[in-house]
N, C-alpha and C positions, 0 to 999 in steps of 0.2 A: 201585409194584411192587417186589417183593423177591426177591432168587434163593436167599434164604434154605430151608434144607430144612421150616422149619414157617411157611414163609410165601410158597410157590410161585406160585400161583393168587390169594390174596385177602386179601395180606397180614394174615391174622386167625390167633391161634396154636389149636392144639389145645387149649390146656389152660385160655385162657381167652374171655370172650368171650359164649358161648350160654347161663348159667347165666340163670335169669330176674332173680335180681337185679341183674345186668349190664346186661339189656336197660330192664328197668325205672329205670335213671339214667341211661343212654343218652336223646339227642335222637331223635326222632322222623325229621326230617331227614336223608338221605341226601349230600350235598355236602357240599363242601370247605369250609363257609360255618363263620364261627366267629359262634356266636347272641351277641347282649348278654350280657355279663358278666353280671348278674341271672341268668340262667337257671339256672345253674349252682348247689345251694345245699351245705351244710357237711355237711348228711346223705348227699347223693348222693355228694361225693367219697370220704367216709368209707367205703364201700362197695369201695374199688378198693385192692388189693393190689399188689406190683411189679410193674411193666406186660410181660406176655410178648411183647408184640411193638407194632409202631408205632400200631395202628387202640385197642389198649389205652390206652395213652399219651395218643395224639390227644382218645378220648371221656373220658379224665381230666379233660384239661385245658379242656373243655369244645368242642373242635371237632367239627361233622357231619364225617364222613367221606365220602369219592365213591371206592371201588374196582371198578378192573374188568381185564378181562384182555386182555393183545393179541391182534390178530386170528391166527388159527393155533393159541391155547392154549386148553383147554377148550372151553366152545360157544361160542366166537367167533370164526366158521368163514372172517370172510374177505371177501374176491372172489369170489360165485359163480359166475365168469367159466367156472371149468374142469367144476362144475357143470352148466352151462346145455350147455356141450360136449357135456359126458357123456352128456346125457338124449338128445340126435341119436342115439346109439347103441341108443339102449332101456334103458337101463341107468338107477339111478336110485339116485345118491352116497348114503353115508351120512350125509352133511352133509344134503341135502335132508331124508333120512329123521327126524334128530334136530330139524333147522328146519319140518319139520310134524307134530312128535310123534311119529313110529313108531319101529320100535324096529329093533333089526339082526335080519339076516336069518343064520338057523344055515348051517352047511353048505361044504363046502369050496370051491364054485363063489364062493358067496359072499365068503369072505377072500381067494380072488383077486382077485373083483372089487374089493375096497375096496384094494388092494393096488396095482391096474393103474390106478387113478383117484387114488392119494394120489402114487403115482412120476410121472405125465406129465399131470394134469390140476389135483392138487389146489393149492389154497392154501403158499404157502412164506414164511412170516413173512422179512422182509429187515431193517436198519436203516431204510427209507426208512418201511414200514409201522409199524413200530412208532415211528416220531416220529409220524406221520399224525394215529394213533389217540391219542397224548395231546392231539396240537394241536383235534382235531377233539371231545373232549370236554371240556377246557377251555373252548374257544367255546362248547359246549351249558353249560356249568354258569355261566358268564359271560353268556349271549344268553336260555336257556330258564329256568334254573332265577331265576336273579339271587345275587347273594350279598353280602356288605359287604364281605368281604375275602377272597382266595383265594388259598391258599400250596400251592404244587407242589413236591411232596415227589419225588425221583428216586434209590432207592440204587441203586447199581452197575450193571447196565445199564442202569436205571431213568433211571442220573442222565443220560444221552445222551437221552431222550424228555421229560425239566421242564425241561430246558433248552432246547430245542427246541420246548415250548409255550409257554412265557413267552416266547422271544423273538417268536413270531409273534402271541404277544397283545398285546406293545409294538409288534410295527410297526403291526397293524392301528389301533391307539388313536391312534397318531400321522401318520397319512397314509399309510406309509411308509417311514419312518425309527424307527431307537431312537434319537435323538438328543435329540428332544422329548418322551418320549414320559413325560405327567402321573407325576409320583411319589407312591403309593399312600400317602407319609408325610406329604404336605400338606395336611395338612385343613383344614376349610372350602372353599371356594372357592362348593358351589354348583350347580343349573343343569347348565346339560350337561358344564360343568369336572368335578362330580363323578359323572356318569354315566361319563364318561370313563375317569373313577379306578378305578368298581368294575370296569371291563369287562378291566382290568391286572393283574395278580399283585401282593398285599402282597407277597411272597416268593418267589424262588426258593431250593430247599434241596436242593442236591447232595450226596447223601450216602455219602461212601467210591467214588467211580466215581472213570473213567480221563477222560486229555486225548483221547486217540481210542482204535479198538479196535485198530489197529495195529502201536501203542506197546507194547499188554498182549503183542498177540501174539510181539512180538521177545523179549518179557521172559520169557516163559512157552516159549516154542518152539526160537526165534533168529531171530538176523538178518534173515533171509532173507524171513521171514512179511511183514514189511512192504511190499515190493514186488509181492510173490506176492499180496496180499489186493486189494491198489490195480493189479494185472493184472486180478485174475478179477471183479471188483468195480469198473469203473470207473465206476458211474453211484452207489455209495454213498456220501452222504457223513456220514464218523462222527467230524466234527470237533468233539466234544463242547466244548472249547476256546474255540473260535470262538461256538459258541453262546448260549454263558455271559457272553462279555464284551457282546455283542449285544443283551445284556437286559436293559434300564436300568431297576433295579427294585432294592429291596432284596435279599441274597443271601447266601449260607452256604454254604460250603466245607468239609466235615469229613471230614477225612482220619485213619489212623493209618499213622506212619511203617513201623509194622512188620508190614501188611497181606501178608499171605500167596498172596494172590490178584492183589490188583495190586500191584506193584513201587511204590516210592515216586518212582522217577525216572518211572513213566508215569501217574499220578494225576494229576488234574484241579488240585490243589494246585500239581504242579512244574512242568504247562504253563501254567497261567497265570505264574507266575513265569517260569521262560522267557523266555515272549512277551514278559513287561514288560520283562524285563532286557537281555534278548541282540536281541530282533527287534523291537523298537517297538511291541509289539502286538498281531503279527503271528502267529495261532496255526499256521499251516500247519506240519506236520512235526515240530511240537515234542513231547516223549519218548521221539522214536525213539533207537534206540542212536547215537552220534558217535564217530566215532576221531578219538582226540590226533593234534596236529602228527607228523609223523614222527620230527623229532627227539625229541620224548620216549619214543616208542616205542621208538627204537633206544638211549634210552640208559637204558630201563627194561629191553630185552633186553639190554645187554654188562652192564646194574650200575654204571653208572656215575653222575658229578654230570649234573642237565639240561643242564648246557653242554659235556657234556667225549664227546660223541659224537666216535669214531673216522671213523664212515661217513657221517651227514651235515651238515652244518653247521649249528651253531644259528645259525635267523634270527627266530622268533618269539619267542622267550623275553625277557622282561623283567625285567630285574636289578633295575627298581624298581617298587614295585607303587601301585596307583590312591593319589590322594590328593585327600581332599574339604576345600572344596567346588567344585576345581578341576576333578575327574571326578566327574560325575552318573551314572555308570551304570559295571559290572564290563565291559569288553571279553572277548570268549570269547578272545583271546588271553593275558590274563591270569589269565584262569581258570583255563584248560588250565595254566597256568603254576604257579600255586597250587597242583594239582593233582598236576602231576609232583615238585613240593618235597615237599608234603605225604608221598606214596606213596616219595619217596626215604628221607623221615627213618625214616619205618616199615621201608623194607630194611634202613634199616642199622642198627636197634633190633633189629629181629632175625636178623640174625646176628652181633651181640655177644652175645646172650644165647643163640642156636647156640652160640658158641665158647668161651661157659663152662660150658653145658652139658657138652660133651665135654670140655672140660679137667678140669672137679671129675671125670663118671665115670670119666675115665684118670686121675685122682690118686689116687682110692678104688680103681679095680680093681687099680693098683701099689702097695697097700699103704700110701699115704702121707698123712696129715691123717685116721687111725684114730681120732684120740684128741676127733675132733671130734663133734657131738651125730650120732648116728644117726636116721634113719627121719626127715628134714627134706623136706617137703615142698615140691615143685617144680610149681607150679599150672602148669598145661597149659593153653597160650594157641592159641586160634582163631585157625588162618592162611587166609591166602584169598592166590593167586599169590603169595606169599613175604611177604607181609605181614601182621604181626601186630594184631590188631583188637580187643582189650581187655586192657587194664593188670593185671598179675599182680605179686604178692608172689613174690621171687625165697630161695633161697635161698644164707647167708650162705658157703657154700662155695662156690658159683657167682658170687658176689657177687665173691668176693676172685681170681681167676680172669681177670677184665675189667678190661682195661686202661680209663685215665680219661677218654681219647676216645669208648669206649661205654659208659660209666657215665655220661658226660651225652645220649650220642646215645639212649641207655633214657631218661631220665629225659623228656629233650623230646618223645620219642613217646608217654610215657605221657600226656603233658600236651595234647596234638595228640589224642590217639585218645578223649580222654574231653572234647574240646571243647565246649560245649553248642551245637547248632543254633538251639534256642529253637522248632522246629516238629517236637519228638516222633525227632529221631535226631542220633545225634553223629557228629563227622566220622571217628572210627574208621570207623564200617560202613560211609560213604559211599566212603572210600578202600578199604577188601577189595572194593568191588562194580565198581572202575571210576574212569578219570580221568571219564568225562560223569558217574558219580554222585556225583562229589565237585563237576561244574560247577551239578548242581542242587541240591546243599545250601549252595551260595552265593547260586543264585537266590532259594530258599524265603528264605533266610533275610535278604538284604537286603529280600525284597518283604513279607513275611508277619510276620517278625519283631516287625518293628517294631511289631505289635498287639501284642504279647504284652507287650513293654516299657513302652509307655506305658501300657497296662493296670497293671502293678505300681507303675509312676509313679505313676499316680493314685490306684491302693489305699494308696501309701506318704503323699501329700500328704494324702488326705483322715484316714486317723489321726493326723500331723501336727497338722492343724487341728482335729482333732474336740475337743478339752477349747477350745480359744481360741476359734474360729466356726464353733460345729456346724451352722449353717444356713447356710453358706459353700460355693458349689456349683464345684466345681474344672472347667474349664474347657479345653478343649484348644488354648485358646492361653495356660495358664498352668502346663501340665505340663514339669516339666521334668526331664528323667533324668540321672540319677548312676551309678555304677559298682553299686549295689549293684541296680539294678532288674534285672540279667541274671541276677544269684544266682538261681534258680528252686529251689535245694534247702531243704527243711524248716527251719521255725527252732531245732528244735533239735537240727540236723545239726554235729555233730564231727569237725574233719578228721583230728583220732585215732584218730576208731571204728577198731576192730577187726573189723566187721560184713563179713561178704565183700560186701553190695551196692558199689556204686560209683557217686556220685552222678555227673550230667555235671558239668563244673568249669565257671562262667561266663569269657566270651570275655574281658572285663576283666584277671579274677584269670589267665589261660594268659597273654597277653602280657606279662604285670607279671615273671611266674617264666621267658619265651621270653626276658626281656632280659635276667636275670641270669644265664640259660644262658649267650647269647653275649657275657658280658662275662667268664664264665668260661675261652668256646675260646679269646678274643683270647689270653689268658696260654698255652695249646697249639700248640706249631708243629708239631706233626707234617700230614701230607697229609690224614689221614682230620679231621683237625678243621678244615682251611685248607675242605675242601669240605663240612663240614655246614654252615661258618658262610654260606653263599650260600643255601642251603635254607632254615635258620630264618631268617634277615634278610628272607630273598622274604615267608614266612609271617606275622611281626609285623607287616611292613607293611602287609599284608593284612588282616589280625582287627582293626589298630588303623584302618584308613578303615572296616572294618562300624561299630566301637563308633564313631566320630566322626560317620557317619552317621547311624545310627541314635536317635544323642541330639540331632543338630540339631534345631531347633525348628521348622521347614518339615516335617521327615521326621518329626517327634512328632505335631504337629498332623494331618499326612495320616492317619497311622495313625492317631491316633483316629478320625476320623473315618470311615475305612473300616471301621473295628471295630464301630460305632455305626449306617451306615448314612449316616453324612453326605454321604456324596461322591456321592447318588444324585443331588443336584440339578443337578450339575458334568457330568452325562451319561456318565461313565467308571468308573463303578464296579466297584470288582474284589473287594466281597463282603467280608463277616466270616468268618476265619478259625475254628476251631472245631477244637483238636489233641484224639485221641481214642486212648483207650489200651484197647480193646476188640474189636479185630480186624476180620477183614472180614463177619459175620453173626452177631456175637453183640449181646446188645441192649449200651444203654449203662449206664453207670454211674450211680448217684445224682447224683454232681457234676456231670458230662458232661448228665446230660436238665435239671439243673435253670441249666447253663449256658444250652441250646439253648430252653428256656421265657421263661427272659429276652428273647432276642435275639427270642423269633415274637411276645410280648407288644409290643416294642417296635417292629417293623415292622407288628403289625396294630394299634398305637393310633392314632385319627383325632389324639388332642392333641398326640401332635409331630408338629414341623412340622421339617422340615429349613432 
């Protein structure tokens, strides 16, 4: 189900779909069920044009579709509980009326009545009911219908009700427990091992949804909504989160960072990270908003270094930051830490570039440096609470103006603000949104990342070998990453260009240019360079345990195999990541659908075997 405006009710677009030739290479079949590959032939795909919407797509690629609508929406009336009420009075719901064919009744008596039975009698869709009704159809297309493999699709609210049937079709399949519960990737077996298998999800596929609905609401509302929803609501639970990790199945994650609808720190993306990173886990609570230590708040309000608070003492702050493979995991104390460095060096990038701003237009309005080029352009930089959040071309009047303290304190935010996350946002935006959003693009990115990397590892080994041994199959205990696998910009990207885009700069190439910064202050004795050098030092150390992380061959290896589906047999699976740069209701991209064909091809093939 999609909240999409052309795909409310039945996920099927307007515009394609009912044509007869549509229907005519369309399966016959109604379910989730993907027929043998045969069925499918070169004439009937030829027939489909760009897919307007998901049931497009699906019957392309040759799957039956199973759509239906929650109970409360269209004529899927419910609990006739209030119903059966109603009729005590003599009166007799519109629901019943439409559930035995008749029709409504005209008349103004009449729209009261449906009025005074919809406010205290009728049906009210909850989160409880709408997981129900996917678990409870899943079971009929897995118990009634049969099928070989069945992948639960869930966008945005949707993804809170696939998650929620795949895990209750994993406990059912294993006793009890998601911990045994048959991987849909293990073929062969057999017997009732493979009765077992079909009655499971090939797949679950969360698509663009939240960690819970709580998280959106803080983000979308404030604060406040998250207590306020878990007062009024204490019997819902919309631990999407929780759900997801529960479902020991193959899985798909597809977020974009720059989702308009859900925040990137409350997406299903940044609480599983989270959990993994910060709480063992552990999904409870995760994307809600977090306030920093005190100390960095008070010394984000005076303006000052993280340590150099007047009012309270710093005691969490950490001069020296994680180092692997000594620390397995980011501490939220260092994060927060990371955090408040990070959001410092951006103050104080911009206002040096405040204070030449003013200095060049009181130089020009008093007449003076006339003789210099006129009508120089001063690109106008996105601030968010005094922080500057993308790297601008300055002008050479403004330039000469800044002292050399903040001609490197610019240069290292510009170098900071265009960092690459490697999961669709750079730590610019994540610093203008908040210290907790700059602790979840540390999560995303130790937990998630690391597909992304050993993905281009392997892209880069296997053309390596392709002229030596093209039949040489690269292996994910034989990947090995190097600095250039983070580069994620175009190959024939120039750090010359002139282009106003601005690629993200990989984490490798920032730390390489953050060392030469501060080998730069060391030679500055002034105050303002003694305390950036505390900031950028906190920072390198930081970006340098992601990259030493992230390249170990333990953290390579995992990530493959999470990308891939491997780690379903381990019982922990935390799903293939899947970054998407298409919003939150528009369809995907060429790339993007023929990335997500791959991955349901290779979770619904019986021949791998994990």
């Amino acid at each position: 189900p999609n909240a999409g405006l052309a795909e409310i009710a039945t996920g099927m677009s307007f515009m394609g779909g009912n044509t007869s030739s549509y229907r005519a290479s369309s399966s016959s079949s109604s379910s989730l069920q993907r027929p043998n590959s045969g069925s499918s032939s070169d004439d009937s795909s030829s027939s489909f044009s760009e897919p307007n919407c998901w049931t497009d797509y699906y019957i392309e690629e040759g799957y039956d579709v199973f759509l239906f609508n929650y109970s409360g929406y269209g004529r899927s009336f419910g609990n006739d509980f209030g119903s059966r009420v109603f009729s005590c009075c003599g009166f007799n719901s519109s629901a019943q009326k439409r559930s035995n064919g008749g029709v409504y009744k005209d008349g103004c008596m009449a729209r009261i009545q449906r009025i005074f039975y919809s406010l205290f009698f009728g049906f009210k869709p909850t989160s409880e009911s709408i997981k129900n009704d996917a678990v409870i159809v899943a079971k009929h297309i897995v118990n009634a219908i049969g099928v070989e493999h069945l992948v639960i699709h869930g966008e945005s609210i949707g993804g809170m009700a696939a998650a929620c049937a795949a895990k209750e079709l994993c406990i059912s399949t294993s006793g009890g427990t998601t911990t045994s519960c048959p991987t849909a990737l293990s073929g062969g077996g057999g017997g009732e091992l493979d009765e077992q298998r079909k009655k499971q999800p090939s797949l679950l596929f969360c698509d663009r949804t939240f960690c819970n609905l709580e998280a959106v609401a803080q983000r979308l509302v404030g604060s406040w909504t998250g207590n306020a929803i878990r007062l009024l609501t204490p019997l819902w639970n919309m631990d999407v989160a929780g759900d997801f990790l529960a479902s020991n199945c193959a899985k798909i994650v597809a977020n974009d960072a720059a989702d308009s609808i859900i925040a990137n720190t409350s997406s299903l993306k940044s609480g599983l990270s989270f959990a993994y990173e910060m709480k063992k886990g552990n999904s409870k609570g995760v994307g809600w908003i977090l306030d920093a230590p005190l100390e960095y708040r008070m010394a984000d309000w005076e303006n000052v270094g993280v340590n150099d608070s007047k009012f309270v003492k710093s005691r969490s702050c950490h001069t020296q930051a994680p180092i692997w493979p000594a620390d397995k995991h980011i501490s939220p104390e260092e994060a927060f830490c990371f955090a408040a460095c990070a959001r410092r060096i951006g103050k104080l990038a911009t206002t040096a570039k405040r204070n030449g701003v003013r200095r060049s237009h009181d130089s020009i309005s008093s007449g003076a440096d006339m003789d210099e080029e006129e009508g120089i352009e001063i690109t106008a930089v996105e601030e968010g609470n005094g922080v500057s959040t993308i790297s601008a071309r300055s002008s050479l009047s403004m330039m000469q103006r800044i002292d050399q303290t903040g001609l490197i304190q610019m240069e290292a935010w510009n170098l900071l603000a265009c960092c690459d996350g490697l999961c669709g946002s750079v730590l610019g935006t994540a610093v203008k949104d908040g210290f907790d959003s700059t602790v979840s693009w540390l999560c995303d990115l130790v937990t998630f990342g690391g597909q992304i990397v050993s993905n281009a590892a392997e892209k880069r080994l296997l053309q390596e070998r392709k002229n030596d041994a093209p039949d040489v199959n690269v292996t994910d205990s034989g990947i090995s990453v190097i600095s250039s696998d983070f580069d994620l910009r175009p190959s024939d990207y120039a750090e010359d260009d002139d282009s106003e885009g601005v690629y993200p700069i990989p984490i490798p190439e920032v730390t390489e240019k953050l060392k030469r910064i501060l080998d730069r202050l060391d030679e500055i004795t002034s105050d303002g360079a003694i305390n950036s050098k505390i900031e950028i030092k906190y920072c390198i150390g930081m970006l340098d345990y992601i990259v030493a992380r992230l390249s170990s061959k333990t953290h390579v290896s995992r990530s493959a195999q999470s990308r891939l589906f491997g780690d379903v047999k381990d019982g922990t699976p935390i799903g293939s990541f899947l970054n998407l740069n298409c919003g939150h209701n528009n369809q995907y991209s060429a790339e993007e659908r023929e990335k997500l064909t791959s991955l349901m091809n290779r979770a619904c093939s019986d021949a791998h075997a994990v």
